[in-house]
N, CA, C and O atoms as a GROMACS GRO file, in nm:
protein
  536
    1UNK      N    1  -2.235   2.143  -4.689
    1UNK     CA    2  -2.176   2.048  -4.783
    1UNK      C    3  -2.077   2.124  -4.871
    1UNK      O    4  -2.109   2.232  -4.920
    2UNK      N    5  -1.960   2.069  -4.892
    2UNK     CA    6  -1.894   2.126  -5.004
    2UNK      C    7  -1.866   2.165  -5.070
    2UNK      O    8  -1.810   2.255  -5.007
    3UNK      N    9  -1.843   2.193  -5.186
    3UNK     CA   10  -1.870   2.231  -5.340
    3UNK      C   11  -1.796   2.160  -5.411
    3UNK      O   12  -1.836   2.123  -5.522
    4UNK      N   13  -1.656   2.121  -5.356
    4UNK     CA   14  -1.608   2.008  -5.437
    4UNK      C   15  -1.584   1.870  -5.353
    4UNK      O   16  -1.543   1.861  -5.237
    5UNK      N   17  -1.614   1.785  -5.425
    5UNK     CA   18  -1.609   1.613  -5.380
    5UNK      C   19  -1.483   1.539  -5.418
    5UNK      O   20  -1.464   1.522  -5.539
    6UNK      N   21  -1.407   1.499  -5.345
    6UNK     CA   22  -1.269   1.420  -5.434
    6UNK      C   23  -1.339   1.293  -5.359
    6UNK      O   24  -1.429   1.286  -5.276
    7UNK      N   25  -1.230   1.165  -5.447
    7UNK     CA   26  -1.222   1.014  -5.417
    7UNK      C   27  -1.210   1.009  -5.281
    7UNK      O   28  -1.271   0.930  -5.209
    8UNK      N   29  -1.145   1.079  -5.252
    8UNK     CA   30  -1.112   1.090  -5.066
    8UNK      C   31  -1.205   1.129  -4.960
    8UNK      O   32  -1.220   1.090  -4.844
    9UNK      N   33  -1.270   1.227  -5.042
    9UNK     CA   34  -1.373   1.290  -4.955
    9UNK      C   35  -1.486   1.163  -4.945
    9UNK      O   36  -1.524   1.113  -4.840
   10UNK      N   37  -1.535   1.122  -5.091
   10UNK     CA   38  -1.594   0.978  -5.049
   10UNK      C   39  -1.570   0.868  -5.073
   10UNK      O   40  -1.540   0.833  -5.187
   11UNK      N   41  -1.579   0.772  -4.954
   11UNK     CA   42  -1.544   0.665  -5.027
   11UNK      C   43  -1.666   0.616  -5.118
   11UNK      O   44  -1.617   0.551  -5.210
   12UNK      N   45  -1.784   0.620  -5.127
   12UNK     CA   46  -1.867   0.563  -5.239
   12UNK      C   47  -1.842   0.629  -5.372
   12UNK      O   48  -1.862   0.562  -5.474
   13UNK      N   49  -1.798   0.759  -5.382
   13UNK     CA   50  -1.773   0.760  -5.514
   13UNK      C   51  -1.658   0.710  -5.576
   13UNK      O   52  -1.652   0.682  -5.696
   14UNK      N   53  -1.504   0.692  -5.438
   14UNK     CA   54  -1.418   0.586  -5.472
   14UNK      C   55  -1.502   0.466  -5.541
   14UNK      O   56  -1.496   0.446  -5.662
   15UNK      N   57  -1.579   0.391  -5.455
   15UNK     CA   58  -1.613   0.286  -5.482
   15UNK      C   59  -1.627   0.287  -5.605
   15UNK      O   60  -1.562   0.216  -5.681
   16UNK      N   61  -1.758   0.410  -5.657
   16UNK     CA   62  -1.824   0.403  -5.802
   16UNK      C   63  -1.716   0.353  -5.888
   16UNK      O   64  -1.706   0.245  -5.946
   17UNK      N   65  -1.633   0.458  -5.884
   17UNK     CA   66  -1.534   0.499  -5.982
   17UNK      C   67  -1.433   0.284  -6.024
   17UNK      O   68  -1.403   0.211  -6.118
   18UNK      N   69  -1.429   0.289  -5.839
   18UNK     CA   70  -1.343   0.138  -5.916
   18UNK      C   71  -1.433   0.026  -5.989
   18UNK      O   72  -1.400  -0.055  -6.076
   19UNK      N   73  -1.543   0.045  -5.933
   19UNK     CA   74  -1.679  -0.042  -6.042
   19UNK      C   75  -1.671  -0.012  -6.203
   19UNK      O   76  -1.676  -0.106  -6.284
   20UNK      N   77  -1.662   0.078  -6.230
   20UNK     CA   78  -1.658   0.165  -6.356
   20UNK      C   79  -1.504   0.094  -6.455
   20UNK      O   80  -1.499   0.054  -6.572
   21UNK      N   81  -1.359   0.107  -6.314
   21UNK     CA   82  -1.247   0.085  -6.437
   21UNK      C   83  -1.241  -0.102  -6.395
   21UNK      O   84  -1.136  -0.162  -6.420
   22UNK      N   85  -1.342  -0.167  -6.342
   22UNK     CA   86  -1.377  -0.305  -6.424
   22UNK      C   87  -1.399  -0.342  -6.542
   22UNK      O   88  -1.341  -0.430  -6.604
   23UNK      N   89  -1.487  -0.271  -6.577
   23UNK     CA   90  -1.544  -0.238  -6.695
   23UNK      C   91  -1.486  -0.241  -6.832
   23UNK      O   92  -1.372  -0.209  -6.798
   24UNK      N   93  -1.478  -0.255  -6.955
   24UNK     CA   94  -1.374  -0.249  -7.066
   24UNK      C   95  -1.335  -0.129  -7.110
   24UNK      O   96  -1.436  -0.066  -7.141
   25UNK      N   97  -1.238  -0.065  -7.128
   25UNK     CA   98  -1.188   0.086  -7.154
   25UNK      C   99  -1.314   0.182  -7.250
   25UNK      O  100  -1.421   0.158  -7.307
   26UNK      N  101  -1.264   0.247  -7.237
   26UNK     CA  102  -1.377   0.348  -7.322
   26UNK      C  103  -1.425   0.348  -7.503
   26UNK      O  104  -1.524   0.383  -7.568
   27UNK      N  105  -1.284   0.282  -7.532
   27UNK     CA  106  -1.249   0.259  -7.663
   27UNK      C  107  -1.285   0.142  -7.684
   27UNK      O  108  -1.240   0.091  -7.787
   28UNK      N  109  -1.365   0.068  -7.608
   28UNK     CA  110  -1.399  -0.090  -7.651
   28UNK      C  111  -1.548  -0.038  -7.727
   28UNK      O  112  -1.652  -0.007  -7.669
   29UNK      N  113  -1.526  -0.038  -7.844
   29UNK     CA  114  -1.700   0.043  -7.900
   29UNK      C  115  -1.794  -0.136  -7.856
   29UNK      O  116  -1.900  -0.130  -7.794
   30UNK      N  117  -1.739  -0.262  -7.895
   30UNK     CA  118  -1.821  -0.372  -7.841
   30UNK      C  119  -1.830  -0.374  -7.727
   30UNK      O  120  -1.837  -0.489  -7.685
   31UNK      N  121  -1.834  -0.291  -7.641
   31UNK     CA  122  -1.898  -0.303  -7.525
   31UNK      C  123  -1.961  -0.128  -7.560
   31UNK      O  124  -2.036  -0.109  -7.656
   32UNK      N  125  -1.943  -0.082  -7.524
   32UNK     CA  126  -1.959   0.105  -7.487
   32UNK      C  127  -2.048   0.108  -7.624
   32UNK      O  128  -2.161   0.112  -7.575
   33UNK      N  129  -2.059   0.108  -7.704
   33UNK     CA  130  -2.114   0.114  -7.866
   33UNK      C  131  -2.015   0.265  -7.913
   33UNK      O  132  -1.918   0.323  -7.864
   34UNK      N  133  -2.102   0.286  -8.033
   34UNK     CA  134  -2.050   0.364  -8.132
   34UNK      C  135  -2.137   0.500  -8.192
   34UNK      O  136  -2.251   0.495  -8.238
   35UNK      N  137  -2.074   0.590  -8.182
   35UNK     CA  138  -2.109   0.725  -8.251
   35UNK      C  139  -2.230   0.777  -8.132
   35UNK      O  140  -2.218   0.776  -8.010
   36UNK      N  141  -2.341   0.820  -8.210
   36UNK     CA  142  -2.442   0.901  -8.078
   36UNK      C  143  -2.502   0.774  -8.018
   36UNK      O  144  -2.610   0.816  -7.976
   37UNK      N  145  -2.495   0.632  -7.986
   37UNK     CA  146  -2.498   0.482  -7.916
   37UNK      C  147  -2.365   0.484  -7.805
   37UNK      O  148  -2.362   0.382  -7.736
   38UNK      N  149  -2.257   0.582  -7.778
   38UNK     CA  150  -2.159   0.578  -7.713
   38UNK      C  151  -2.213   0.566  -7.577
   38UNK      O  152  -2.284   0.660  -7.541
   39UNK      N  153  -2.194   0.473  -7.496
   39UNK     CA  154  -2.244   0.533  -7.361
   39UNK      C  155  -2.091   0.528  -7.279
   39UNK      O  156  -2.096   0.518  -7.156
   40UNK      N  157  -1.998   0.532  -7.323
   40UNK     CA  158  -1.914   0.610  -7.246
   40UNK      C  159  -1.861   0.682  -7.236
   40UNK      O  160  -1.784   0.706  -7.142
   41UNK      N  161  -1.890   0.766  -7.364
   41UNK     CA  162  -1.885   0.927  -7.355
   41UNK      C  163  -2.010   0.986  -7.254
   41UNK      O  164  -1.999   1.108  -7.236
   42UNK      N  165  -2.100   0.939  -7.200
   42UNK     CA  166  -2.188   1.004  -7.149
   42UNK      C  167  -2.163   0.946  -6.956
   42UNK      O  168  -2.218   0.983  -6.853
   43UNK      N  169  -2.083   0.872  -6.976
   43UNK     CA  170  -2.050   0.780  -6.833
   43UNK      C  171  -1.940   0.850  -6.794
   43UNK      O  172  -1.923   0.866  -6.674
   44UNK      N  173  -1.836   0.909  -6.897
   44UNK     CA  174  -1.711   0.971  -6.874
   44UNK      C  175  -1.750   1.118  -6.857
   44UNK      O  176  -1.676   1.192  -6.792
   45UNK      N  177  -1.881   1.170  -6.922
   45UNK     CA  178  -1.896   1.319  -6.946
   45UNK      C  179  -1.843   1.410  -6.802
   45UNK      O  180  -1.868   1.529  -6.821
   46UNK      N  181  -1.803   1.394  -6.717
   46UNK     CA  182  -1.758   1.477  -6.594
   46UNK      C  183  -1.641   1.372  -6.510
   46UNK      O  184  -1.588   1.415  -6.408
   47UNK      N  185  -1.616   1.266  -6.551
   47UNK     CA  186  -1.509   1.214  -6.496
   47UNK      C  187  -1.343   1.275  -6.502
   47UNK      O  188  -1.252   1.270  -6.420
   48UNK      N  189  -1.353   1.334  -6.638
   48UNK     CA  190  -1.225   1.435  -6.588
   48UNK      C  191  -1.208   1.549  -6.464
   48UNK      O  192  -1.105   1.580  -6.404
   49UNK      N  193  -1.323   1.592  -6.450
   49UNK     CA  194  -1.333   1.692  -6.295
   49UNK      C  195  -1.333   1.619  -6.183
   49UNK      O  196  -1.280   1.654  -6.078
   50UNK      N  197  -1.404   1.495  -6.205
   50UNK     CA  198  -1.403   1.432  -6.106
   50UNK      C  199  -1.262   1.365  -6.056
   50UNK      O  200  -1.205   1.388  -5.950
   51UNK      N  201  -1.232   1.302  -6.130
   51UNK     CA  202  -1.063   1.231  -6.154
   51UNK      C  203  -0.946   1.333  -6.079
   51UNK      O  204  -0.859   1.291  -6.003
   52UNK      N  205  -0.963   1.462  -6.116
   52UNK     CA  206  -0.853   1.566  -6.110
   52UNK      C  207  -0.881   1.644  -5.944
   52UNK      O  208  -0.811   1.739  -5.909
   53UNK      N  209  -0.992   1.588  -5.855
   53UNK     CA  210  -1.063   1.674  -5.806
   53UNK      C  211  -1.085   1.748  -5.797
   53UNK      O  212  -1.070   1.805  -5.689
   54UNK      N  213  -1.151   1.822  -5.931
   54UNK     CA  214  -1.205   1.958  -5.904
   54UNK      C  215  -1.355   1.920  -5.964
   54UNK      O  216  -1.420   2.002  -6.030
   55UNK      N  217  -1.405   1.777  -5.930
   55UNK     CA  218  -1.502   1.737  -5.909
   55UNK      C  219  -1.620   1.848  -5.841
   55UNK      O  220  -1.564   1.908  -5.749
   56UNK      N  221  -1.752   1.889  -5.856
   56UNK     CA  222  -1.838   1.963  -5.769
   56UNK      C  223  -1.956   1.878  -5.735
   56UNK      O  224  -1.955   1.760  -5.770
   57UNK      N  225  -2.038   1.918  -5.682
   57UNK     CA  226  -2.134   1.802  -5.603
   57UNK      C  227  -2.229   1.774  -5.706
   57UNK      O  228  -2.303   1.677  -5.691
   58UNK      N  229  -2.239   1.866  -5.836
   58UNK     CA  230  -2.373   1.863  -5.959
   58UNK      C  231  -2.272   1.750  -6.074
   58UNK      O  232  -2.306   1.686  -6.174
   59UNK      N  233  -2.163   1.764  -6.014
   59UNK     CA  234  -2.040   1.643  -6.136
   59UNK      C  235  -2.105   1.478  -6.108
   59UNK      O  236  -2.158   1.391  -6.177
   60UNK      N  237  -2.052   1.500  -5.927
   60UNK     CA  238  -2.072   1.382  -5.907
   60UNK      C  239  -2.235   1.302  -5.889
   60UNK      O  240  -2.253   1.180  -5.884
   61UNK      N  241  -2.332   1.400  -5.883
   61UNK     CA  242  -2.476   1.372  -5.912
   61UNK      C  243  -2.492   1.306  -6.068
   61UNK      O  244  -2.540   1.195  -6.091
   62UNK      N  245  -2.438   1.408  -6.173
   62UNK     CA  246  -2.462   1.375  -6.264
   62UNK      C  247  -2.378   1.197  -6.325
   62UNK      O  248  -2.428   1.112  -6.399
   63UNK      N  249  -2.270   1.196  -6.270
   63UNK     CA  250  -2.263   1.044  -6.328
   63UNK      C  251  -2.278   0.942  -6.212
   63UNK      O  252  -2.228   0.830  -6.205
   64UNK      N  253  -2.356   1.004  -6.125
   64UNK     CA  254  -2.436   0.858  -6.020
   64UNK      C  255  -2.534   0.860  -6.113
   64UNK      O  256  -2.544   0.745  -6.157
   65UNK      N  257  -2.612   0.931  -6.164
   65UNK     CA  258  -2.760   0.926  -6.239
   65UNK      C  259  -2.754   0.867  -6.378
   65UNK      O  260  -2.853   0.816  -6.429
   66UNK      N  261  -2.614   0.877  -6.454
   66UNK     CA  262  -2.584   0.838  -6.599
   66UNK      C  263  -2.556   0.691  -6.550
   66UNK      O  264  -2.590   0.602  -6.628
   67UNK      N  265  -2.491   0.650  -6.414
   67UNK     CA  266  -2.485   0.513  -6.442
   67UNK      C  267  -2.587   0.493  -6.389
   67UNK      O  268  -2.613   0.398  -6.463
   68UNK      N  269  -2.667   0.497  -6.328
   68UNK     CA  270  -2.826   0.471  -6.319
   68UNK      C  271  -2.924   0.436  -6.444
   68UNK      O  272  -3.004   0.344  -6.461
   69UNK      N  273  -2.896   0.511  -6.498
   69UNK     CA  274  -2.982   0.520  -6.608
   69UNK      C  275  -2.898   0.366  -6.737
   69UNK      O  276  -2.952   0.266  -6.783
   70UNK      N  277  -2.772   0.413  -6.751
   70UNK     CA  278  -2.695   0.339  -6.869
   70UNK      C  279  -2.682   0.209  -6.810
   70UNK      O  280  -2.726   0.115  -6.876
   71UNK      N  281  -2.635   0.185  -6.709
   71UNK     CA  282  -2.563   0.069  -6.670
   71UNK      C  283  -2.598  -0.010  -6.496
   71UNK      O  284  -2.542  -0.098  -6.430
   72UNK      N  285  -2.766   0.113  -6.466
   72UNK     CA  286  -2.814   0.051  -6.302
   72UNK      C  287  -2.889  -0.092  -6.356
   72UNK      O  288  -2.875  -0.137  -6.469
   73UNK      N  289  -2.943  -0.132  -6.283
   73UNK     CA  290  -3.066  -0.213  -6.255
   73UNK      C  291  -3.169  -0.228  -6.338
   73UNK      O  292  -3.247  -0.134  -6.326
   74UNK      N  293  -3.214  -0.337  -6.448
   74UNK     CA  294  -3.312  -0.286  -6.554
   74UNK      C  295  -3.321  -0.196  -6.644
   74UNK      O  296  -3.423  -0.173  -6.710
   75UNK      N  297  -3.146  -0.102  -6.661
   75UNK     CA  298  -3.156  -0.020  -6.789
   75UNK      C  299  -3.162  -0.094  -6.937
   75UNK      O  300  -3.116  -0.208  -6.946
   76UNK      N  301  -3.212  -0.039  -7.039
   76UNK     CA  302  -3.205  -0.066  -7.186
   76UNK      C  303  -3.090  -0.065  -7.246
   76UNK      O  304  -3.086  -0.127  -7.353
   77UNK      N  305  -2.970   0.002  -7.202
   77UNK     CA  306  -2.874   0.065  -7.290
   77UNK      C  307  -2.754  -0.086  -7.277
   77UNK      O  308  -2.740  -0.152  -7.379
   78UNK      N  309  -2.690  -0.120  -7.171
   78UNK     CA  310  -2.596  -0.219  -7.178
   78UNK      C  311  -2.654  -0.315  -7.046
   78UNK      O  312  -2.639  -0.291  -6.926
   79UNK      N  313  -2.732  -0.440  -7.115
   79UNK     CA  314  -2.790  -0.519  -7.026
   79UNK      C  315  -2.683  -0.571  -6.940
   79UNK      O  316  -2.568  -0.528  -6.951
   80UNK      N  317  -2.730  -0.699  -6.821
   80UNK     CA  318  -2.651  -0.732  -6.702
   80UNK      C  319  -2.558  -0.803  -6.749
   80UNK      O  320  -2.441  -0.770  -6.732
   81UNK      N  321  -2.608  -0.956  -6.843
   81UNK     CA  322  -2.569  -1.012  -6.902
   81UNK      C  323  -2.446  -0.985  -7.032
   81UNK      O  324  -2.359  -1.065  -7.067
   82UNK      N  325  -2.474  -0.838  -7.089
   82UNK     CA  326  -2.328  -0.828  -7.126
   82UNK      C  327  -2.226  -0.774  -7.055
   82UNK      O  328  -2.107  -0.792  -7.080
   83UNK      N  329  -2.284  -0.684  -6.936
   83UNK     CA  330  -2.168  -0.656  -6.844
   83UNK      C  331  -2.099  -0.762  -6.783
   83UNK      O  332  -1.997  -0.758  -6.714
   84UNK      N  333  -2.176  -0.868  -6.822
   84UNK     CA  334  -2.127  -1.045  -6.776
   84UNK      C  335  -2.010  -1.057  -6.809
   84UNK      O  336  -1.909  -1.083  -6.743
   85UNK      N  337  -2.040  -1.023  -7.003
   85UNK     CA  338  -1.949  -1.086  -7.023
   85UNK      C  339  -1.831  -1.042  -7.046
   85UNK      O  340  -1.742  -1.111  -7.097
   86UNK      N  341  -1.814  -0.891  -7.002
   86UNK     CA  342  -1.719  -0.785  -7.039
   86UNK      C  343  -1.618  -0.805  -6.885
   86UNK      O  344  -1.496  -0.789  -6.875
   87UNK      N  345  -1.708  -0.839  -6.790
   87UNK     CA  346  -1.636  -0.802  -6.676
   87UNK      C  347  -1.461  -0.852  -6.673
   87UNK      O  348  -1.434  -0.969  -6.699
   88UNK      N  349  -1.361  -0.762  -6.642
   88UNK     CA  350  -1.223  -0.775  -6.645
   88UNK      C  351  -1.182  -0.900  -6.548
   88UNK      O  352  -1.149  -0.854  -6.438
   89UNK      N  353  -1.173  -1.021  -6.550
   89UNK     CA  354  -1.137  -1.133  -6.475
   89UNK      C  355  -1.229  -1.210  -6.429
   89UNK      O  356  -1.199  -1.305  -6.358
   90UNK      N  357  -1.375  -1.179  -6.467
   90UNK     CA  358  -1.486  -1.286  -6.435
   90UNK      C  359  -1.548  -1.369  -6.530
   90UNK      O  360  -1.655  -1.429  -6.523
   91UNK      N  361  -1.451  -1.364  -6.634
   91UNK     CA  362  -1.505  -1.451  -6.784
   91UNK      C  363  -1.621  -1.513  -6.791
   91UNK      O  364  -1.657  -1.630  -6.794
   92UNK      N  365  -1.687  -1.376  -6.792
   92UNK     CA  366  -1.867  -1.363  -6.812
   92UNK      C  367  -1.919  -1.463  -6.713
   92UNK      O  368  -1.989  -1.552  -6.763
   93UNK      N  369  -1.903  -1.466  -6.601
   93UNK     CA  370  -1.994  -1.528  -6.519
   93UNK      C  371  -2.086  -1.496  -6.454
   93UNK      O  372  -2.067  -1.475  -6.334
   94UNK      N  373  -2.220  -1.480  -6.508
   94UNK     CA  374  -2.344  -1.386  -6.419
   94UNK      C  375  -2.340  -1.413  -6.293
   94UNK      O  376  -2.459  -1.381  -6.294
   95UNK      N  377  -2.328  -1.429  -6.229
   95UNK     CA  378  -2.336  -1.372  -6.068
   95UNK      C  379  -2.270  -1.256  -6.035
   95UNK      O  380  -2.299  -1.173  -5.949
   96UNK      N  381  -2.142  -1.259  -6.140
   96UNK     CA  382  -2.049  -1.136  -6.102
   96UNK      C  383  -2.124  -1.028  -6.215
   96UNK      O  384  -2.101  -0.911  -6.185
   97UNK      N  385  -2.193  -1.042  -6.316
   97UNK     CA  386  -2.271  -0.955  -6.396
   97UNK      C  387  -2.357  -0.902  -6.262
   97UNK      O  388  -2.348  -0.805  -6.187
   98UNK      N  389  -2.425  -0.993  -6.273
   98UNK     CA  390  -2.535  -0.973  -6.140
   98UNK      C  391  -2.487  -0.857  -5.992
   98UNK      O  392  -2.543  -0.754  -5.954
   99UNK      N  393  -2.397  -0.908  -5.952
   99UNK     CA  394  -2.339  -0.850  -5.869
   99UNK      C  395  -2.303  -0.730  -5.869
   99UNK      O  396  -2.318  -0.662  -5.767
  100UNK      N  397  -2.243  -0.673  -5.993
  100UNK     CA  398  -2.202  -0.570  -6.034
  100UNK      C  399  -2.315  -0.484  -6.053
  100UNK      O  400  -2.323  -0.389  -5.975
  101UNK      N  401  -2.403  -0.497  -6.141
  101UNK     CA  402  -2.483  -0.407  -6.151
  101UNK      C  403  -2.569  -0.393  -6.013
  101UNK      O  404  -2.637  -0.293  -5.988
  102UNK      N  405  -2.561  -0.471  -5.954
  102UNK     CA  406  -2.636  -0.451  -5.791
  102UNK      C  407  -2.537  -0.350  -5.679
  102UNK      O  408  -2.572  -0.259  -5.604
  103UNK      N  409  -2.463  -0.384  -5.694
  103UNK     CA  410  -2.341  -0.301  -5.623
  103UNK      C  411  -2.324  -0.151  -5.700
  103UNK      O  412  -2.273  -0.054  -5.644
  104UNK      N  413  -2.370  -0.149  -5.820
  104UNK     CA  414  -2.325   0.047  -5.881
  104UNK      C  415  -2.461   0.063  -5.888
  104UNK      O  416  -2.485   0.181  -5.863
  105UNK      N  417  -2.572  -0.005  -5.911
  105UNK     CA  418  -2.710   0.057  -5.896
  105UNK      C  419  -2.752   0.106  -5.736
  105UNK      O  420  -2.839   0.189  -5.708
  106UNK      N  421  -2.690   0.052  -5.669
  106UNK     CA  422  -2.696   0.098  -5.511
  106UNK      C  423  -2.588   0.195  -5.474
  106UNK      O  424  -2.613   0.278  -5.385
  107UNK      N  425  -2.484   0.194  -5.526
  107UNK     CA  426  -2.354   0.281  -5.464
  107UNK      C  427  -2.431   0.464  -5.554
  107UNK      O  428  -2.446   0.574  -5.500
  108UNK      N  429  -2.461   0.422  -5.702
  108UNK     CA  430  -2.489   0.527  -5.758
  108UNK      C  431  -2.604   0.627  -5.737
  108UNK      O  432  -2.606   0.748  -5.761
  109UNK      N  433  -2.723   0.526  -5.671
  109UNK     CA  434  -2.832   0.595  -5.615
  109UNK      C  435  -2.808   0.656  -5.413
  109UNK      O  436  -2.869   0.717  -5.326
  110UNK      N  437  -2.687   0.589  -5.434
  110UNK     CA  438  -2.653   0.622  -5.251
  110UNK      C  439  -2.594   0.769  -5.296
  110UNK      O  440  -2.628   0.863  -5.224
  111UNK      N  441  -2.519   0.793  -5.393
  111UNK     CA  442  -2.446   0.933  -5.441
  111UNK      C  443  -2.561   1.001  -5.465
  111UNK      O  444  -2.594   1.088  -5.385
  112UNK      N  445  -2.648   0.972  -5.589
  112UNK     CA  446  -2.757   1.032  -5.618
  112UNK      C  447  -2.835   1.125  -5.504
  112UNK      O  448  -2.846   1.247  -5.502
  113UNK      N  449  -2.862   1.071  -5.452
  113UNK     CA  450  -2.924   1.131  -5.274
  113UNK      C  451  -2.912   1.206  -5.203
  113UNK      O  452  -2.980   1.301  -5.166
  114UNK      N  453  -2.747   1.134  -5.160
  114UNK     CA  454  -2.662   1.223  -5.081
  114UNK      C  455  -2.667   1.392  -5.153
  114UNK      O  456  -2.687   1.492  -5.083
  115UNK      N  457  -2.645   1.395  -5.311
  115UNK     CA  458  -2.568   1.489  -5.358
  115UNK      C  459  -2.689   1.590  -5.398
  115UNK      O  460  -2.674   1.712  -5.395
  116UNK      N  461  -2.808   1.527  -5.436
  116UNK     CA  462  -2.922   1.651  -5.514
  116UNK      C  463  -3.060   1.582  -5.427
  116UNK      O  464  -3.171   1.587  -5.480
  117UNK      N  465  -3.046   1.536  -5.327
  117UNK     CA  466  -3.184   1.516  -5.299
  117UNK      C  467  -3.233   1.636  -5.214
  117UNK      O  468  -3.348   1.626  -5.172
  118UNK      N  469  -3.161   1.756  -5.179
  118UNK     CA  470  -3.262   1.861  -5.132
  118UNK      C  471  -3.306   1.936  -5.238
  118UNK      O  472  -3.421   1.980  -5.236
  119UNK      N  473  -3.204   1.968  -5.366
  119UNK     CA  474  -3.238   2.024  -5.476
  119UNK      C  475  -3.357   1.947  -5.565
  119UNK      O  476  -3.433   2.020  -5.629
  120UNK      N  477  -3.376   1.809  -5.570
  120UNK     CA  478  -3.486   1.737  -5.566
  120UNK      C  479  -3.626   1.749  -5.499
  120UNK      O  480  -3.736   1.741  -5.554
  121UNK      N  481  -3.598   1.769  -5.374
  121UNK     CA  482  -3.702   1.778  -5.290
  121UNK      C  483  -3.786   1.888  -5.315
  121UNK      O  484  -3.908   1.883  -5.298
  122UNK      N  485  -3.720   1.994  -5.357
  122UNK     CA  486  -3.805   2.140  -5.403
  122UNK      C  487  -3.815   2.208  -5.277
  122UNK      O  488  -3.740   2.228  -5.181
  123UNK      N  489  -3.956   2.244  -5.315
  123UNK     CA  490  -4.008   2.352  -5.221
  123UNK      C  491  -4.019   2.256  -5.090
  123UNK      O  492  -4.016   2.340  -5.000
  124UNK      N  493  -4.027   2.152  -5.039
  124UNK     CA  494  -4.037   2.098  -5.002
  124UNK      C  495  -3.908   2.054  -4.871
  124UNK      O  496  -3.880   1.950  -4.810
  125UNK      N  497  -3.863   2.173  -4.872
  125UNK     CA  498  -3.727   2.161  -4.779
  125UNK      C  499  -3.710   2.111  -4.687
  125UNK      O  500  -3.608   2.042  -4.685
  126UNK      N  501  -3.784   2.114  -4.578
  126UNK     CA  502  -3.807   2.037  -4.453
  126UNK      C  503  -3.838   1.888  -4.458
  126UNK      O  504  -3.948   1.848  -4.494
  127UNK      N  505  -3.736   1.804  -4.419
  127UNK     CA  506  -3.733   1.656  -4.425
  127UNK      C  507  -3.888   1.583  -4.382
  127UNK      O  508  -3.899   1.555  -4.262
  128UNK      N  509  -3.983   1.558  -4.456
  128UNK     CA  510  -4.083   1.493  -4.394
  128UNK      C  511  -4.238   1.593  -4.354
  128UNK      O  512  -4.329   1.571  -4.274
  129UNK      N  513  -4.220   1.688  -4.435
  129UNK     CA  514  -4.285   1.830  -4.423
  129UNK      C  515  -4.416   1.782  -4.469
  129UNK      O  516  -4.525   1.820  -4.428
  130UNK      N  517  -4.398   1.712  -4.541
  130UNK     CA  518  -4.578   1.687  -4.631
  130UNK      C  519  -4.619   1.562  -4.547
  130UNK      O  520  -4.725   1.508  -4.578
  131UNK      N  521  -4.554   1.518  -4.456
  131UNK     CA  522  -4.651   1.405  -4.395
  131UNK      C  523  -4.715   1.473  -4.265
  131UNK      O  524  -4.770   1.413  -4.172
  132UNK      N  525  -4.701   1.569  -4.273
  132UNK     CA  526  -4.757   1.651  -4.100
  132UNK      C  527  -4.817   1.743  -4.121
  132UNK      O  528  -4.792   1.851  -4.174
  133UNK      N  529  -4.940   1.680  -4.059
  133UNK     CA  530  -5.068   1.758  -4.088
  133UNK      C  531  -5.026   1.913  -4.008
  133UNK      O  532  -4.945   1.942  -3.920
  134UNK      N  533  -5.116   1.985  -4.080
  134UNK     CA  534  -5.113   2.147  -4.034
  134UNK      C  535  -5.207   2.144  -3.951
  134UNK      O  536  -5.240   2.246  -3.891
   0.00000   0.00000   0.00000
């Protein structure tokens, strides 16, 4: 595997990335919030490496997992329903709330995987190692 990842190299982190500039700019504090509540300083925290490609595979792990956490499936931080109503041309219509967060909670955990799941896995290197008996 690589060491560095550009838009090109994948298309799911293309994808991520165009999910993301749906979204209201960074400077919208009513959507993103304000001061240490910012979550798009923490959504952006490696998007300049990434953007420029000199993206590395621990860049693009880390903001599949920040939008996981901020903006996947059942997070606390910016529910579905206001990504409803933020979304750029869907004048808050939940299905497309809905949609959205179903589409980056899956694209972001498909990166997630791809990018740290052997470093995840641990000691445990061999795909499927603990289900076979010795």
């Amino acid at each position: 595997m690589h060491d560095t990842v550009t838009l090109a190299d994948d298309p799911d982190l293309a994808h991520l990335i165009d999910l993301i500039d749906i979204l209201p700019r960074p400077s919208v504090t009513s959507f993103w919030g304000e001061g240490d509540h910012n979550i798009a300083s923490k959504i952006g925290y490696r998007f300049e490496e990434i953007l420029s490609g000199r993206g590395g595979v621990a860049d693009v792990d880390c903001h599949a997992v920040y939008v996981l956490k901020y903006l996947g499936h059942g997070n606390k931080h910016i529910p579905e329903d206001h990504i409803a109503r933020h979304l750029t041309g869907a004048h808050g219509l939940p299905a497309a709330g809905h949609a959205w967060v179903e589409d980056a909670t899956r694209t972001a955990w498909t990166l997630a995987t791809r990018y740290s799941l052997r470093r995840r896995r641990g000691a445990r290197s061999t795909p499927g190692k603990a289900w076979i008996e010795e």
